[in-house]
Backbone bond lengths (Angstrom), bond angles and torsions (degrees), N, CA, C in turn:
res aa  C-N    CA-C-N  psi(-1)  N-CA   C-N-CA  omega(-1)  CA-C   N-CA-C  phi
1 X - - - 1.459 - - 1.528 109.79 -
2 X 1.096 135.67 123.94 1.415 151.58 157.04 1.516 118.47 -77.16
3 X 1.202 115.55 124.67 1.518 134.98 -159.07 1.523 93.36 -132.23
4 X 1.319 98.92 119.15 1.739 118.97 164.21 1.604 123.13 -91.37
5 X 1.806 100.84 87.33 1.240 97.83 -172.50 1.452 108.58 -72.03
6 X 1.227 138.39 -33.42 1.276 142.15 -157.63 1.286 98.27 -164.17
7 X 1.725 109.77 140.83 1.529 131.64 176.36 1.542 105.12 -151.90
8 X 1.205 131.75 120.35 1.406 143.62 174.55 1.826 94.81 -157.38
9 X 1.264 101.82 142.36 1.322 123.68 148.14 2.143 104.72 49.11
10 X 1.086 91.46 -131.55 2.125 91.72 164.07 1.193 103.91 -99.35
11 X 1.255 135.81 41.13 1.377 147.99 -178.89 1.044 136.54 -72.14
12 X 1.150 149.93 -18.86 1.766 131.67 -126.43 1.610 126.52 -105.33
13 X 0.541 106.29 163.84 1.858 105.52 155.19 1.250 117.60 -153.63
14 X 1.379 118.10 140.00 1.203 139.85 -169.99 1.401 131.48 -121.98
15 X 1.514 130.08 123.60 1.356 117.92 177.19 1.550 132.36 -88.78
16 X 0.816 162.50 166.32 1.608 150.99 178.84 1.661 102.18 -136.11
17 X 1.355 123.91 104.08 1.670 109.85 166.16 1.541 101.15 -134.65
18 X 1.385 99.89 -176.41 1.565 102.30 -165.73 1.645 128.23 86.46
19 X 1.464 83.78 4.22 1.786 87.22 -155.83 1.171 115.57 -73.64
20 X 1.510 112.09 -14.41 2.026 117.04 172.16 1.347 93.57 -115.51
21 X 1.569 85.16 151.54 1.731 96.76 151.53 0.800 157.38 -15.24
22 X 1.560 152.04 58.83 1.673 119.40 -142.67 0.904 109.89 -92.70
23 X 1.274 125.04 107.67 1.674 156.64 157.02 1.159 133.32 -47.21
24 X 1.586 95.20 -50.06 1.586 101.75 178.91 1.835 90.02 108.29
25 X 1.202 100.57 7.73 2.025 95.40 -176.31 1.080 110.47 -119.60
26 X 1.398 119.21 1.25 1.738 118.63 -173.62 1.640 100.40 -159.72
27 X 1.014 114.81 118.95 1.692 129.37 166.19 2.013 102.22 -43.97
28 X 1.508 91.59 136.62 1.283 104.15 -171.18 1.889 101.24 -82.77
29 X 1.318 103.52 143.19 1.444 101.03 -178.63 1.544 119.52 -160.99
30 X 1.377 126.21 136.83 1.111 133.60 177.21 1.446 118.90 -59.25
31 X 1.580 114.41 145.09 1.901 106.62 162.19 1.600 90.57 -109.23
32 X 1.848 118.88 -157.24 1.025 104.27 178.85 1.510 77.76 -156.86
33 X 1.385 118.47 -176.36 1.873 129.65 172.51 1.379 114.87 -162.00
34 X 1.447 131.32 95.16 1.272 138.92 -153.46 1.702 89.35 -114.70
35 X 1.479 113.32 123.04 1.160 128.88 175.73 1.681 116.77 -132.93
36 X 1.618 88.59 123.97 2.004 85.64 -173.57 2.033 86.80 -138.78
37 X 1.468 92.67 120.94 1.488 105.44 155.73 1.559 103.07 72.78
38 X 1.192 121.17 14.62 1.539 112.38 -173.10 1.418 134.36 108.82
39 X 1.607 93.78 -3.98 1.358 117.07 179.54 1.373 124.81 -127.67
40 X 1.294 119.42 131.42 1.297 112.09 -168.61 1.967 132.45 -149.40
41 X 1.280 107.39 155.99 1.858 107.20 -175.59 0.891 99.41 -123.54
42 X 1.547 93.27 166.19 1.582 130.11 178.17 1.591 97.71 -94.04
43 X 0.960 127.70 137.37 1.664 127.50 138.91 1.292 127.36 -105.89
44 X 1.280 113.65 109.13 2.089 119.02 164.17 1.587 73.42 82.68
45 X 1.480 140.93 79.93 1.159 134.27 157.64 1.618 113.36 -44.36
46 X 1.160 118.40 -38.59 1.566 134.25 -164.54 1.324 114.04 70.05
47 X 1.376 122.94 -170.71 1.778 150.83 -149.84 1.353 98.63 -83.46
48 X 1.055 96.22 163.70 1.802 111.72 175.24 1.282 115.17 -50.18
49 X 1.813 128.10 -32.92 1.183 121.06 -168.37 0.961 119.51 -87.25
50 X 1.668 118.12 1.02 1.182 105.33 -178.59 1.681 104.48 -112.84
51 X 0.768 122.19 3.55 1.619 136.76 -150.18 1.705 85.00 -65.48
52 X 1.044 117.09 -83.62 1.941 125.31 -169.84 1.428 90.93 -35.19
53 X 1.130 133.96 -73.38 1.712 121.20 -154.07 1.690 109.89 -66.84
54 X 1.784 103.23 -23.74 1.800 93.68 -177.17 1.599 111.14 -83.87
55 X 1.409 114.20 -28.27 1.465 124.31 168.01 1.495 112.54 -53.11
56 X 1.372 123.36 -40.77 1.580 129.07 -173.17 1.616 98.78 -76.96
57 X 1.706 120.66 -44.85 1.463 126.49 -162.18 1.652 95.64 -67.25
58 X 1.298 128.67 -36.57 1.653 128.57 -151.44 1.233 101.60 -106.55
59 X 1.356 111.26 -11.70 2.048 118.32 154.09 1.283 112.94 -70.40
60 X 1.328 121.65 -1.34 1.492 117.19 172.46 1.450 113.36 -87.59
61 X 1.267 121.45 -7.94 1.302 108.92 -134.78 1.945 87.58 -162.14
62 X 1.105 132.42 -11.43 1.375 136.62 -163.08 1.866 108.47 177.33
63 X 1.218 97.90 115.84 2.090 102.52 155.23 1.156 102.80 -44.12
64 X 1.294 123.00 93.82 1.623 105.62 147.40 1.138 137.74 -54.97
65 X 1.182 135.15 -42.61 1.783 121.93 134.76 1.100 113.63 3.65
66 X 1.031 124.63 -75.90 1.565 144.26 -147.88 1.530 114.84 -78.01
67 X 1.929 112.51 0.09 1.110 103.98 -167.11 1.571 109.58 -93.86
68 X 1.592 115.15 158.39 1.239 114.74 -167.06 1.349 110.80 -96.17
69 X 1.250 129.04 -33.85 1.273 118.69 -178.55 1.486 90.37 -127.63
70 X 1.857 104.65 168.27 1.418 122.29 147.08 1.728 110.12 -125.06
71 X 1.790 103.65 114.03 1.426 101.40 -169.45 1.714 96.05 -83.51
72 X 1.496 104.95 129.56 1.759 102.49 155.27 1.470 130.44 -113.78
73 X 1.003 115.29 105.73 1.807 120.96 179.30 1.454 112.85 -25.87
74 X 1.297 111.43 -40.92 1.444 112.38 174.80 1.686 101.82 173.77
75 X 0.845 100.66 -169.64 1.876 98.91 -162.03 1.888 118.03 -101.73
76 X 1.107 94.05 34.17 1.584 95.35 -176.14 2.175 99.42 -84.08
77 X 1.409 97.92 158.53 1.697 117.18 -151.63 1.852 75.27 -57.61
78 X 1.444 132.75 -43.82 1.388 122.44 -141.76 1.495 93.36 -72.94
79 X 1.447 110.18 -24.12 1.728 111.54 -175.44 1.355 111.58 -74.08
80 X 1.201 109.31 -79.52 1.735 112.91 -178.32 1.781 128.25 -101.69
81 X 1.032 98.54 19.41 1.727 101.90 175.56 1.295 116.21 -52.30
82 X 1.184 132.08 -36.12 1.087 148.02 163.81 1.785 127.55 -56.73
83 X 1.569 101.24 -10.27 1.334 113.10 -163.89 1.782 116.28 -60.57
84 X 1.247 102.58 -17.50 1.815 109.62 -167.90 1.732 72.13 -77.50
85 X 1.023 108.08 -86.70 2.091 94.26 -156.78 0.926 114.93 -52.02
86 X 1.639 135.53 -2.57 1.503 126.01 162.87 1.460 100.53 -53.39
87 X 1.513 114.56 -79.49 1.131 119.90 -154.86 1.589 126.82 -90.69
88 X 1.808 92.21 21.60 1.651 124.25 135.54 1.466 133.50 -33.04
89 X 1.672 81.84 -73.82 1.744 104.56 -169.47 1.640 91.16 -120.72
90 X 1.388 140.23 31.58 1.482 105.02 129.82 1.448 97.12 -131.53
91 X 1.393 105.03 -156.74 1.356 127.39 157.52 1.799 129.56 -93.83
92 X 1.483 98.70 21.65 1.546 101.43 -168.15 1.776 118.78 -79.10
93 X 0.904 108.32 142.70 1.531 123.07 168.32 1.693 114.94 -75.36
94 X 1.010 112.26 122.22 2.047 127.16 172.69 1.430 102.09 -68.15
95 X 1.500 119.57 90.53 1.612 107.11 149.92 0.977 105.90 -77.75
96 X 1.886 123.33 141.66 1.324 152.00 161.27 1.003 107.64 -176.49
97 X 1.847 92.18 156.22 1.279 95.11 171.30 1.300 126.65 -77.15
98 X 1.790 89.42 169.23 1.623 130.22 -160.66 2.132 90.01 -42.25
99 X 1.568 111.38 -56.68 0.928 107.56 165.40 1.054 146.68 -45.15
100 X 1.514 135.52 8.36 0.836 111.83 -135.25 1.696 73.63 -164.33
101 X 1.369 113.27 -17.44 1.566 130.07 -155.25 1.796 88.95 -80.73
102 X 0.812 128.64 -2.27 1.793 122.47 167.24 0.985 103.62 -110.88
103 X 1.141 148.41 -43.66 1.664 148.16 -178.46 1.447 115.92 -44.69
104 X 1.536 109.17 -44.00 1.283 118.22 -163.27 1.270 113.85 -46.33
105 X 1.494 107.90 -67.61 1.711 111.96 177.36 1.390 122.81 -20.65
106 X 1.330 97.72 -26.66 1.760 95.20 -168.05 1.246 115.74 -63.25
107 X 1.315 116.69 -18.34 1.608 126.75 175.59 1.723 100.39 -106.63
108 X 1.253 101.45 47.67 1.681 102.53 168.63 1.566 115.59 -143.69
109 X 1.075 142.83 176.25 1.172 157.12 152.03 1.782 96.74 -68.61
110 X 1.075 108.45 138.83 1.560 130.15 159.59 1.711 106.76 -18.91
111 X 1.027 140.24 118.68 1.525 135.71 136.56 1.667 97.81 102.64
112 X 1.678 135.11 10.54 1.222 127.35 -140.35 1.713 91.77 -106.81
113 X 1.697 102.99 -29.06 1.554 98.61 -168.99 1.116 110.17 -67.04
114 X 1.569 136.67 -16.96 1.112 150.98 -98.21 1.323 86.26 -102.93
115 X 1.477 136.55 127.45 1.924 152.56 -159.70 1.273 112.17 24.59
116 X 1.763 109.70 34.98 1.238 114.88 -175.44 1.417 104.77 -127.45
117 X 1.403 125.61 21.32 1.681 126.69 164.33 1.244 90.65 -115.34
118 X 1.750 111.30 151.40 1.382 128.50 132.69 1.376 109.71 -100.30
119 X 1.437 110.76 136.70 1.535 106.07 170.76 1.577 120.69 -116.56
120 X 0.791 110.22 127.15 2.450 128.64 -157.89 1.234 61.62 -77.88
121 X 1.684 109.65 166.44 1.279 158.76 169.21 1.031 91.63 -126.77
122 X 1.728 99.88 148.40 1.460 117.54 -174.17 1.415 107.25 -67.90
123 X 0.960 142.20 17.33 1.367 129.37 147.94 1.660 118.99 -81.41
124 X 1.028 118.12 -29.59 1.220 131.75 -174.57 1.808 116.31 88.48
125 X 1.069 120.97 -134.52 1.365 96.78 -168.99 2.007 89.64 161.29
126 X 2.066 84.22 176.79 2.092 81.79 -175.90 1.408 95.15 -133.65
127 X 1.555 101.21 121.98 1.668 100.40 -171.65 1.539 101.61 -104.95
128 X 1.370 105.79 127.38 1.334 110.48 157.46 1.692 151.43 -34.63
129 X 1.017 120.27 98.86 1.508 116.44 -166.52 1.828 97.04 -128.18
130 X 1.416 100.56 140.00 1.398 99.35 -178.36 1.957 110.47 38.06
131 X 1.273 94.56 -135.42 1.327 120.87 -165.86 1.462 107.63 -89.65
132 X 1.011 121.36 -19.70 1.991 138.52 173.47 1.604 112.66 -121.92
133 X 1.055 99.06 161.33 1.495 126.96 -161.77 1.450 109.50 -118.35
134 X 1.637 102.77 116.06 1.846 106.38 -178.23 1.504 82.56 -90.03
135 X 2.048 93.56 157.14 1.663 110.55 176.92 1.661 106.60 -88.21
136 X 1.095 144.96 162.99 1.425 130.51 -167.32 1.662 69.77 -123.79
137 X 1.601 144.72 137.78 1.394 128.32 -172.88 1.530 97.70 -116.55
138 X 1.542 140.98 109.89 1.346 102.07 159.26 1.567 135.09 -61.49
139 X 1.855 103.11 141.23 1.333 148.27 -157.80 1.586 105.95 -124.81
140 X 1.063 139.82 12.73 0.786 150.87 168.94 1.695 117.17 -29.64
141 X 1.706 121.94 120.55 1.696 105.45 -168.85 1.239 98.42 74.70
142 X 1.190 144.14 -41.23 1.927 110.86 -149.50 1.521 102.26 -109.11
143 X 1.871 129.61 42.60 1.867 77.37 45.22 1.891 83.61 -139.64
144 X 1.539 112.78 -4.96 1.568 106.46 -179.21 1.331 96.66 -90.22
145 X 2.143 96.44 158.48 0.999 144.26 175.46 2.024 99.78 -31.35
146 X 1.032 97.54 -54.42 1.737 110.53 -173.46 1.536 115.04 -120.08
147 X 1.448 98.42 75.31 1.664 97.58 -169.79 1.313 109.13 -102.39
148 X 1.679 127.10 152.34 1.525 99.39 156.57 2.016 95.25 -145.70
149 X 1.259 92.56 162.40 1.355 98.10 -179.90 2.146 114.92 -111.95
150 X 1.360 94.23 155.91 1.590 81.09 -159.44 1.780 115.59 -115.53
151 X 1.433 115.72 121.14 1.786 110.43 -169.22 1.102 110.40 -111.60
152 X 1.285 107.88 111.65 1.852 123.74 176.90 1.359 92.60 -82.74
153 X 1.828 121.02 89.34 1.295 107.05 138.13 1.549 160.90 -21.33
154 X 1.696 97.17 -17.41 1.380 103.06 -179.31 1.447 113.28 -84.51
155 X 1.508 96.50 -37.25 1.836 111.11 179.34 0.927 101.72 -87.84
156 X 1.223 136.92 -21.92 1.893 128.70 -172.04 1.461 91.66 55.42
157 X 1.466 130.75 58.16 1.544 136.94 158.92 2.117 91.03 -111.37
158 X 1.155 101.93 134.45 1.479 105.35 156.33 1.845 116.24 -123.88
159 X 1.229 107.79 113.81 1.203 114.07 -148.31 1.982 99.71 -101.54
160 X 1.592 115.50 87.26 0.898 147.14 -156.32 1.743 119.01 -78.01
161 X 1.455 121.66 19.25 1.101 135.68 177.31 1.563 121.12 43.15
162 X 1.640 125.45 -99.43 1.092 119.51 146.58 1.170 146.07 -92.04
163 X 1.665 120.22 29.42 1.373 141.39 -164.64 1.328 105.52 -103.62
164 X 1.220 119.40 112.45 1.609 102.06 173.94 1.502 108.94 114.12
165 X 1.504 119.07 -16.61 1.034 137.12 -168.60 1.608 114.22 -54.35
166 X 1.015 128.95 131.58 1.531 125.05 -160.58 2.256 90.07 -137.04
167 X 1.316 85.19 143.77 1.779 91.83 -170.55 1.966 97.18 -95.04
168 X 1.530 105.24 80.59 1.837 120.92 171.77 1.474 87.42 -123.74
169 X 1.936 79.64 -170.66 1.431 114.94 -157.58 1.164 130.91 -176.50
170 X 1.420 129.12 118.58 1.560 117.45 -178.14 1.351 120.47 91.84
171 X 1.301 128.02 -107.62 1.796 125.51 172.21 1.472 92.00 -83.10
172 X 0.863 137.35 -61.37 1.550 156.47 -148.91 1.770 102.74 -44.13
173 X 1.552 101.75 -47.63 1.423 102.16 -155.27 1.918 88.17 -87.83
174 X 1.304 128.86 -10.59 1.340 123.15 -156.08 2.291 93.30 -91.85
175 X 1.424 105.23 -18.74 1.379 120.41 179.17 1.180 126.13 -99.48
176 X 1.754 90.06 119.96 2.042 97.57 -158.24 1.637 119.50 -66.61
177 X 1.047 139.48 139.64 1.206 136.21 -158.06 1.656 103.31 -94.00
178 X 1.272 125.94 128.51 1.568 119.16 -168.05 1.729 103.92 -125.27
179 X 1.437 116.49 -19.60 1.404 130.80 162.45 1.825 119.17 -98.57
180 X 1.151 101.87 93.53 1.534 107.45 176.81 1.167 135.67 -44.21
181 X 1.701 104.16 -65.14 1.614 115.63 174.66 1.544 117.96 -30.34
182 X 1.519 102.49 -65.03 1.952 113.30 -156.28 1.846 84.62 -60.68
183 X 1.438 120.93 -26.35 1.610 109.74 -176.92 1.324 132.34 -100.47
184 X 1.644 112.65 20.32 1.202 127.49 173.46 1.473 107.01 -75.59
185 X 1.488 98.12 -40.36 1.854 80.40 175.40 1.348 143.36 -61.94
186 X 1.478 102.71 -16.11 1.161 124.02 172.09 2.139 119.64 -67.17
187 X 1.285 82.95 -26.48 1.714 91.76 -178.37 1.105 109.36 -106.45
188 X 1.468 136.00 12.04 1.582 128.17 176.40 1.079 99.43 -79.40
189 X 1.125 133.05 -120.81 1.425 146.75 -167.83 1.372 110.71 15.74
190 X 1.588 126.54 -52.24 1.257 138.41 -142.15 1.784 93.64 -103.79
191 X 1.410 113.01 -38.35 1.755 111.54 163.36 1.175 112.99 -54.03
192 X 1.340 117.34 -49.00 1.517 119.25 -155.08 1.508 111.16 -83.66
193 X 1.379 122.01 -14.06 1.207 120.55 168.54 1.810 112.14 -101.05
194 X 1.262 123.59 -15.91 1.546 116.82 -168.36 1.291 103.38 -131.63
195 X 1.369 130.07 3.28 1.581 120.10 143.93 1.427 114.38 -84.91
196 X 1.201 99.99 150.60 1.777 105.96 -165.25 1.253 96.80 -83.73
197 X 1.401 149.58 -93.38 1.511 141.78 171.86 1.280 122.49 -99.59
198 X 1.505 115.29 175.79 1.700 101.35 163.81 1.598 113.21 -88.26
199 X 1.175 145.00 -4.16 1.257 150.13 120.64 1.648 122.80 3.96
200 X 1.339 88.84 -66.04 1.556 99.49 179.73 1.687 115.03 -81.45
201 X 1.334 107.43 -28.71 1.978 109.64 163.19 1.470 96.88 -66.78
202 X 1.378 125.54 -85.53 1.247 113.85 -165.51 1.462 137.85 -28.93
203 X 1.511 123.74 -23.07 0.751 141.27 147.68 1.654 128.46 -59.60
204 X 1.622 113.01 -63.83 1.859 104.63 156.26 1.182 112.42 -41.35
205 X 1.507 119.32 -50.65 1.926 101.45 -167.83 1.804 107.81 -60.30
206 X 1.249 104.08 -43.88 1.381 104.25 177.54 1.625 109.05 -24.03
207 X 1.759 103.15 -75.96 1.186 98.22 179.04 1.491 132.17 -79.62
208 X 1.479 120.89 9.15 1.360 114.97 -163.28 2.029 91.19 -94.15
209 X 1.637 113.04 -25.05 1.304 112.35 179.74 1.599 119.93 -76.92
210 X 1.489 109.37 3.99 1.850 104.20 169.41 1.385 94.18 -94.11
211 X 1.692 140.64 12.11 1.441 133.89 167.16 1.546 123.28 -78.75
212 X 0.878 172.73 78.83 1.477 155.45 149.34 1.641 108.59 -4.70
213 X 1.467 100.79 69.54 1.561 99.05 162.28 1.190 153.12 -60.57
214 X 1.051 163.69 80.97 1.451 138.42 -138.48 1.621 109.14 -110.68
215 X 1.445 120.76 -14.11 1.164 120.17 177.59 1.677 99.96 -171.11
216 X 1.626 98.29 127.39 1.680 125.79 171.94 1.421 105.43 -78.42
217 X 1.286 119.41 116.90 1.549 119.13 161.13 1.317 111.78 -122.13
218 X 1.761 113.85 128.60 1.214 111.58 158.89 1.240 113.61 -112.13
219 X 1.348 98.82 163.54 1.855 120.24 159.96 1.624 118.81 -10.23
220 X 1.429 88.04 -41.93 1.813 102.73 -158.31 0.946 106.21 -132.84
221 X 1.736 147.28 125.20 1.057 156.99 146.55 1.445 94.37 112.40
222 X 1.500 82.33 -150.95 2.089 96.03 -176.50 1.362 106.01 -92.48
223 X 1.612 103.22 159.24 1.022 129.16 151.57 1.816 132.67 -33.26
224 X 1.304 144.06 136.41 0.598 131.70 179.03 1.857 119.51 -103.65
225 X 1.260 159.69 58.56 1.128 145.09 -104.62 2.177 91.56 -134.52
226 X 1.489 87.87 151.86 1.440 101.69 -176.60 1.716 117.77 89.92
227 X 1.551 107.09 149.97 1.280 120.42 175.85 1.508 107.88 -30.91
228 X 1.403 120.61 -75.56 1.259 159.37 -119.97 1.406 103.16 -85.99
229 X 1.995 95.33 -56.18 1.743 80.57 174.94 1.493 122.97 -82.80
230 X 1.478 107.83 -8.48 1.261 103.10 -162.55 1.346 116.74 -72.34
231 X 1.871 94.60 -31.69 1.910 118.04 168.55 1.193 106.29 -42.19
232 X 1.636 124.11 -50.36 1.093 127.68 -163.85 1.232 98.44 -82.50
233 X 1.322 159.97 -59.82 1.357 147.95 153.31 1.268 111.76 -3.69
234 X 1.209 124.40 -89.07 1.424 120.95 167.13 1.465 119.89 -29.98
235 X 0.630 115.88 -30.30 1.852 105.96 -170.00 1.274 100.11 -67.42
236 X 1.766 102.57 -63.25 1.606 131.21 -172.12 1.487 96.07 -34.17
237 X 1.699 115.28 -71.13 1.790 101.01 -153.64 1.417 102.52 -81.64
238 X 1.821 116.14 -2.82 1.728 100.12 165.07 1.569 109.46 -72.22
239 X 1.195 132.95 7.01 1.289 125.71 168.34 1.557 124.01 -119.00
240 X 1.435 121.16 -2.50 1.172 137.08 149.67 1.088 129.42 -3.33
241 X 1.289 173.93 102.96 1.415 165.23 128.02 1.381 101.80 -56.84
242 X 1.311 126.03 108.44 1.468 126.23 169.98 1.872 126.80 -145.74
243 X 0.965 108.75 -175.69 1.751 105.97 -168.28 1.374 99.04 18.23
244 X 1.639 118.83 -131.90 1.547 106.94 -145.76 1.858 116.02 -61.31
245 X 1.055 123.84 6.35 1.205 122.65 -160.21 1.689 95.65 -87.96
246 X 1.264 104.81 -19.28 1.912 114.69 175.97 1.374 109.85 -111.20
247 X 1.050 133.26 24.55 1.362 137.73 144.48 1.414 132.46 -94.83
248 X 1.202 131.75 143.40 1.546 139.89 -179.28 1.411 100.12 -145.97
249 X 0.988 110.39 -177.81 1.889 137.21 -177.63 1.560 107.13 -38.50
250 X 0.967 121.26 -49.33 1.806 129.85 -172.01 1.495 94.10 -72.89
251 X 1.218 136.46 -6.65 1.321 114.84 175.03 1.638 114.68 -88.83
252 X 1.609 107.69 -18.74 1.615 84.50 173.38 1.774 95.58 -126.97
253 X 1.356 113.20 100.57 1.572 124.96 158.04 1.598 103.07 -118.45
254 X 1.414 99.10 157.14 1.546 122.88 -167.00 1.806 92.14 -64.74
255 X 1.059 116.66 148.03 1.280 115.87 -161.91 1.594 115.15 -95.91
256 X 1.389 143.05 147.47 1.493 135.85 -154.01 1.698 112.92 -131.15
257 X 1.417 106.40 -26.20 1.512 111.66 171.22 1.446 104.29 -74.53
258 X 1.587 111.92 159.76 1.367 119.21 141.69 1.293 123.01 -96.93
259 X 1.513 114.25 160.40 1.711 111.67 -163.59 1.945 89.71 -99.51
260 X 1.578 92.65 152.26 1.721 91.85 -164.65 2.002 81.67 -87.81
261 X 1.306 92.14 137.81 1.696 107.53 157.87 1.825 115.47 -96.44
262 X 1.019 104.92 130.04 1.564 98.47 -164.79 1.533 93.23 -94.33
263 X 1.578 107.65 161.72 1.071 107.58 -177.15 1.918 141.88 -86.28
């Protein structure tokens, strides 16, 4: 399914979810397609399984050939597994990070990355697209080592990888969320185990509130859209206790169960 987050002028950006099966064998997850002036990216391309249906969905709407970058939040299998047939069938360039800028290959054939990464510095940086400039934001922790999150100034969408992430599916995840509260429950569990502290949020909100946001997108689930919830977003994970902040001593003892092998 293709979701029209934004359309003005040579503008747009677009989401695609739904695009596999849900099985119950692969975590459900968004791609994205930000096009300004004739030029255009991938964001969080994702895994192999989804690769055929997002290649057919972004032929509606954009040459994939023709695309200039593929932005990745950071290098987990749901982001770039797929990366050898990206840079198959187009001509796109791998933003990621610097960290992250040796790893990549591993999801390539021999010699393929080859003047085909840019690698962000942990500061992040403003990459050129069309006629405007996406923000590369450091994301750092939320939840990899070398994360970054990405702000299309034109849409005022900041498209937040695994931040924000809410556990939907199907219609659900394609519908922007404009009431926060009743949908916090949906995003606990999944903060509190894969953000590293509240240390490291308090700090993103810091900087994510000098933005004019108009809509939170993550990786996973819905959208978050409007003043109101997004305020309320912010508040919520500035008060967070999560990853190490819920650990003590009992979390690392030598282990006493056996794991059942099924038959």
């Amino acid at each position: 399914m293709a979701v029209e987050l934004f359309r003005k002028n040579d503008h747009a950006c677009l989401m695609f979810t739904g695009l596999v099966e849900e099985d119950g064998q692969a975590v459900q997850a968004n791609q994205f397609l930000i096009i300004d002036h004739g030029q255009g990216a991938v964001l969080d391309p994702g895994g192999n399984i989804a690769f055929n249906e997002l290649f057919l969905a972004i032929s509606r709407f954009f040459l994939p050939q023709n695309l200039s970058y593929l932005l990745a939040s950071h290098a987990d299998p749901d982001i770039i597994a797929s990366l050898d047939r990206w840079l198959t069938s187009t001509r796109a360039k791998l933003v990621i990070s610097r960290i992250w800028e040796r790893f990549a290959p591993h999801f390539t054939r021999v010699g393929k990355t080859e003047n085909r990464i840019i690698g962000v510095p942990d500061a992040g940086g403003r990459l050129p697209l069309g006629r405007c400039e996406l923000a590369l934001l450091p994301a750092h922790f939320l939840h990899a080592e070398g994360n970054f999150h990405f702000w299309d100034p034109v849409s005022r969408i900041l498209f937040t990888g695994d931040l924000g992430v809410s556990l939907m599916s199907g219609d659900e995840a394609a519908r922007p969320v404009t009431e926060f509260k009743p949908h916090a429950a949906r995003m606990e569990a999944f903060h509190r185990r894969y953000m590293v502290s509240n240390k490291i949020l308090r700090m993103w909100v810091r900087m994510a509130r000098q933005l004019p946001v108009a809509m939170i997108v993550p990786q996973h689930g819905a959208p978050l859209a409007g003043r109101q919830a997004i305020a309320d977003f912010y508040d919520w994970i500035e008060g967070l206790a999560c990853g190490i902040d819920l650990f003590d001593d009992r979390a690392y003892q030598l282990p006493t169960e056996r794991i059942d092998i099924a038959p």
